[in-house]
N, C-alpha and C positions, 0 to 999 in steps of 0.2 A: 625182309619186306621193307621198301621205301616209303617211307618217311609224309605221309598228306602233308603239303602246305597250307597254311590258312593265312589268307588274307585279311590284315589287320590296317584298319586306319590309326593313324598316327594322328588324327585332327581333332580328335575331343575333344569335350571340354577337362578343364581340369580337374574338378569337379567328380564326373564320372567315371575317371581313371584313378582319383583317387578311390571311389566303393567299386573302380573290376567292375561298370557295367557299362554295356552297349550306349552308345552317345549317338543322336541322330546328327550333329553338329550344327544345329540351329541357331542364328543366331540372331541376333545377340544373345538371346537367350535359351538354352537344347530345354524341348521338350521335360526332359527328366527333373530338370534344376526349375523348372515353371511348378510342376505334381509335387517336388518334395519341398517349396520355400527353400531353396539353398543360392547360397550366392554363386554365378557362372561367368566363367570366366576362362578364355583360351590362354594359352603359354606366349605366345607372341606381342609381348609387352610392348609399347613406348611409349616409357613416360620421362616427365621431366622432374625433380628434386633438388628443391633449391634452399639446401642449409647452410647457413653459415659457418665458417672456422672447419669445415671438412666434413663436417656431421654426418654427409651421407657415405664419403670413403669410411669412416670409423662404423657407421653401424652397417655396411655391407662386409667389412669384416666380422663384425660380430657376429653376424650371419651363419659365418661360417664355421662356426667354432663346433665342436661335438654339442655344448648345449643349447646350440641353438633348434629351430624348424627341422624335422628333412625333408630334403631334394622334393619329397613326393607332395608336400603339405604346401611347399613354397618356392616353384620350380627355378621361377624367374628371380625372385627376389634375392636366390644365392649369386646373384652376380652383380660387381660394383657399377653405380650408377651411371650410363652412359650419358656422355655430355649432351648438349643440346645442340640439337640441328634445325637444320634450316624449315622443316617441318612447323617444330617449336615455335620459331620463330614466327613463321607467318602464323599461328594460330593466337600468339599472343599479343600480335602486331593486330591480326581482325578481334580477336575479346575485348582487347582497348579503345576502337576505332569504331567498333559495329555491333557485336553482340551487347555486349553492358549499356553504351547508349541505347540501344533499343530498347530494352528492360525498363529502363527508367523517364524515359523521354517524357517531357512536359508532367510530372508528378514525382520529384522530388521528395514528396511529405514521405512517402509510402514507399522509398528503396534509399539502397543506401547506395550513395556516389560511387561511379565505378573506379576513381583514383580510390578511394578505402577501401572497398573492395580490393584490389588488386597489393594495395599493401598488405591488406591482412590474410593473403595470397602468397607473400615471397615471404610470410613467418610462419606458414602450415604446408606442406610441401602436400598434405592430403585434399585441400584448398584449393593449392595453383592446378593440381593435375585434374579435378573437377573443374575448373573454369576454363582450360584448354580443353577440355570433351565437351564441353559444350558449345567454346566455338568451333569446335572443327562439326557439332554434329550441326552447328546454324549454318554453314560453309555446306555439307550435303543436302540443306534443302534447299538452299538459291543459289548451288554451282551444279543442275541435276544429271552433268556431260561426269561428272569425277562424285556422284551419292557415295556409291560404293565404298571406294576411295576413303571420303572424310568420314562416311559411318562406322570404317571399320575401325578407323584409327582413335575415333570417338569411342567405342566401346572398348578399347585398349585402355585408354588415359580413363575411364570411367572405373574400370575394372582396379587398376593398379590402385587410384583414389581411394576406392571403398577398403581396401588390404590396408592401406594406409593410417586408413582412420579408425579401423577397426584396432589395429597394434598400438595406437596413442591411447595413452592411459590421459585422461581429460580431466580434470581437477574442476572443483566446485569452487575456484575463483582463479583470478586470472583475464590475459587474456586470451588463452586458449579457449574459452568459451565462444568467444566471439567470433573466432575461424568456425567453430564447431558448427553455430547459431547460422551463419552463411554458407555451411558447403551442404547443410541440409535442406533451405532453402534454395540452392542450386542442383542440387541433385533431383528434388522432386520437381522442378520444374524440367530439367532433362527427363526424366523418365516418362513423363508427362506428354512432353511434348516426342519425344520415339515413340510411344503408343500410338497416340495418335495420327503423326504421318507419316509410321513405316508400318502399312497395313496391309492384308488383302481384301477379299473378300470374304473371310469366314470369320463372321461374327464372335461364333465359341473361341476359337483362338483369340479372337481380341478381347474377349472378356477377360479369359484367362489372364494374358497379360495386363489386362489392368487390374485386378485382383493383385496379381504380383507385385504392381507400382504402389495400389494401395499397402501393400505388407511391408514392403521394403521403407517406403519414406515414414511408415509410423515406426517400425523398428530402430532408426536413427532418430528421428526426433523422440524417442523416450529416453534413450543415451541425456539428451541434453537437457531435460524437463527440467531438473533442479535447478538448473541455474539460470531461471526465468526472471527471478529477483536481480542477480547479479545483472542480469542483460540490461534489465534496463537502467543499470545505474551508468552503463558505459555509453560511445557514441552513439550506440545505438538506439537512445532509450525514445528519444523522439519519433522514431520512425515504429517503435512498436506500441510507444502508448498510443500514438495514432490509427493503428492498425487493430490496437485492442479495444479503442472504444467507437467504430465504426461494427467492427462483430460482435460483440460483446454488447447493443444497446439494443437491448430487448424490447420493443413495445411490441411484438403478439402477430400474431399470423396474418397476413394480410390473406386478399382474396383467392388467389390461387393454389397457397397453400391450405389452408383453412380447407377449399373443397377436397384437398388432395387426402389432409386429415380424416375429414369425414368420412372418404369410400372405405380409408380403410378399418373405423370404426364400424361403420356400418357392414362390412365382411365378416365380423365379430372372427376374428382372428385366434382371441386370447390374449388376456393378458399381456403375456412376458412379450408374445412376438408382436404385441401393439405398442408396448413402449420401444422398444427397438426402433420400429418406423416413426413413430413420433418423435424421438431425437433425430433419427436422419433427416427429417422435415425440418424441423426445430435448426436445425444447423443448414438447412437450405436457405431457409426464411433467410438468416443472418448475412450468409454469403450475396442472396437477392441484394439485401440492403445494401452490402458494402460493395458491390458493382453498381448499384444506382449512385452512392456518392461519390466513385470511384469513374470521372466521365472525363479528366483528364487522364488516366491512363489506361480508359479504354474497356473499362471494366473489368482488367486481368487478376485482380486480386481476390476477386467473388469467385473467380471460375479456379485460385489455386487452395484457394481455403479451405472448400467444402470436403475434398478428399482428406485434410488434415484431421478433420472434428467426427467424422463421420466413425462410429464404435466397433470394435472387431465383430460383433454380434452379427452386425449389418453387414461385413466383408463374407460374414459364413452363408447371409442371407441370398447375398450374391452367386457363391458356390453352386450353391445347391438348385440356381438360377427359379427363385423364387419370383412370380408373375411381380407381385407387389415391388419387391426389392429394384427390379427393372423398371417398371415406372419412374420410380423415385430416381433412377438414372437417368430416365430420358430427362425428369426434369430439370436435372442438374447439365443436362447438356445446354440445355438451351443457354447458361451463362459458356457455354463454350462456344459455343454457334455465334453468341455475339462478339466473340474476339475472335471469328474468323481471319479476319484481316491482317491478323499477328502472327508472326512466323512459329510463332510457337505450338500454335493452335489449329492453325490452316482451314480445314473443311470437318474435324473431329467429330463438331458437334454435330452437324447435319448428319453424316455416318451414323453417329450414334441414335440418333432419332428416329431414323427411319430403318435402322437395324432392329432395334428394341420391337417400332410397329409390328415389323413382319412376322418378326420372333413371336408376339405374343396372337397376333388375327385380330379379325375382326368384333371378335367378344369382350375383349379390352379398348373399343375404340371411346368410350366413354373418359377411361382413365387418363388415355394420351391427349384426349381431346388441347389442352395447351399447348404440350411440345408442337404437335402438329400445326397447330394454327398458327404458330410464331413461322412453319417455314412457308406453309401457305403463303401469311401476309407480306412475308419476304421478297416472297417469289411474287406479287401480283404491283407488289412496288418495281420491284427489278423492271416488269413489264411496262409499268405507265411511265418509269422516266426512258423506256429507249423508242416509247411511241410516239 
């Protein structure tokens, strides 16, 4: 009797073929690796590794050795590092030139210069390949004849990055903190910004994946918590005592929050799930303030915050796509709405606001009542200046 064939894709993610199961091949991220929090990632690597004294020939041998990884855990990584090509190049030729300036443009206080950046880039190799996927992923939204193209190679060098940094054993002084301290604040600003402007129209998917950006950058940033003291003893410490006492200056809820508090006391919710939303408020408020002081750079720093501070409790609140929980997102969008104008952000927030509206009807129109009026008054200004 001959033999059925079955036809197998070869294109999964890695991921899925390491647990033997069916991979949709979605990307950047399959379906399966979004449901079980795992990191995703295809086999068709290019990245760049820039150690000195050979580092990376010596530990792709290493690699190879019986006690290293196998093949099936770390397909790409058993092979020595290819050199850098012209790819590379023009992506670290635009990081230098256009991405990093952009990030920091007229507010210095609150980023750290893209020459130190990019040094403390050629002594983390897990670093450099984060800040080449981010500008090849800023390259797919203002080159949109070749998206494809820079997104795909964007989630390559994203993907190799996170392997990277996951294998570095990170010591509680040093300066490997400081690559550490920047490729998390780069990473979540990439993921951040792929959420947002590679979208469709199907809201649940897009929650889901921002559910996932939320997991992903607090997973990395608790790696580095400890060494919050150290950081600021280093260059860096100006730019975070600045940033910590713009969030971190508590005077108490202003008006919009405050009403937002109230509905949902008045919901009498319970306890445990009212303190919940009251810190996600509580850390909106904060974010509010540091985009209002935040007016040379546009307010970007309110709108990367509040995903930081925001507690797992409130990530599961999101899950289970809790009416309340969603509010509290539109609200947070509206500081993304106002850095439309930054390539990072694009049109997000408005998406988000007017997704949440539909999502929840006409019975929540009370709740959204601010997000809404911000695109209203948006839109009624657009009007009177092209009259």
């Amino acid at each position: 009797m001959e033999r059925r064939t079955h036809r197998k894709s070869r294109n999964g993610c890695i991921e899925c073929k390491r647990r033997h199961i069916k991979c949709d091949e979605k990307r950047p991220i399959c379906s399966n690796c979004i449901s079980s929090e795992r990191l995703c990632g295809y086999a068709e690597l290019t990245f760049l590794a820039m150690q000195p004294g050979g580092a990376g020939r010596k530990r792709a041998r290493s690699q190879e050795s019986p006690s290293s990884s196998s093949p099936s855990e770390l397909p790409s990584l058993a092979q020595p590092d290819p050199p850098v090509n012209m790819l590379h190049a023009e992506l670290f030729y635009h990081l230098s030139t256009k991405t990093l300036p952009s990030l920091s443009e007229n507010d210095s206080r609150l980023t750290i210069l893209p020459e130190e950046t990019i040094n403390y880039g050629l002594a983390a190799p897990y670093l450099m390949n984060e800040l080449l996927a981010l500008a090849a992923l800023h390259l797919s939204i203002i080159r949109t004849s070749q998206k494809e193209f820079y997104r795909y190679h964007s989630a390559q060098l994203q993907n190799h990055a996170l392997r990277l940094f996951h294998e570095t054993k990170l010591e509680h002084s040093g300066q490997v903190s400081v690559p550490a301290f920047c490729f998390s604040s780069i990473l979540g600003l990439h993921l951040l910004c792929d959420t947002l402007a590679f979208r469709d129209d199907d809201f649940q998917d897009f929650l889901d994946r921002f559910i996932h950006y939320l997991r992903i950058h607090r997973g990395v940033r608790t790696i580095i918590k400890g060494n919050w003291g150290f950081l600021k003893q280093t260059s860096l410490g100006g730019v975070l005592t600045e940033g910590e006492a713009r969030l971190y200056n508590d005077s108490g809820l202003e008006e919009v929050c405050a009403r937002l508090l109230g509905l949902i006391k008045k919901a009498k919710l319970g306890p445990v799930t009212t303190r919940i939303y009251e810190q996600a408020i509580g850390a909106l408020q904060r974010s509010i303030n540091a985009s209002k002081d935040d007016t040379a750079g546009g307010g970007k720093h309110g709108a990367v915050a509040w995903p930081v501070m925001v507690s797992v409790e409130y990530t599961d609140m999101l899950v289970e796509r809790r009416p309340e929980a969603l509010v509290i997102l539109a609200h947070y969008a509206v500081l993304l709405y106002r850095c439309r104008d930054m390539w990072i952000f694009d049109d997000g927030g408005r998406f988000l606001i007017g997704s949440v509206a539909r999502y929840l009807g006409a019975e929540w129109r009370e709740w959204m009542e601010w997000p809404q009026s911000v695109l209203v008054g948006s839109a009624d200004q657009c009007q009177a200046a092209g009259s």
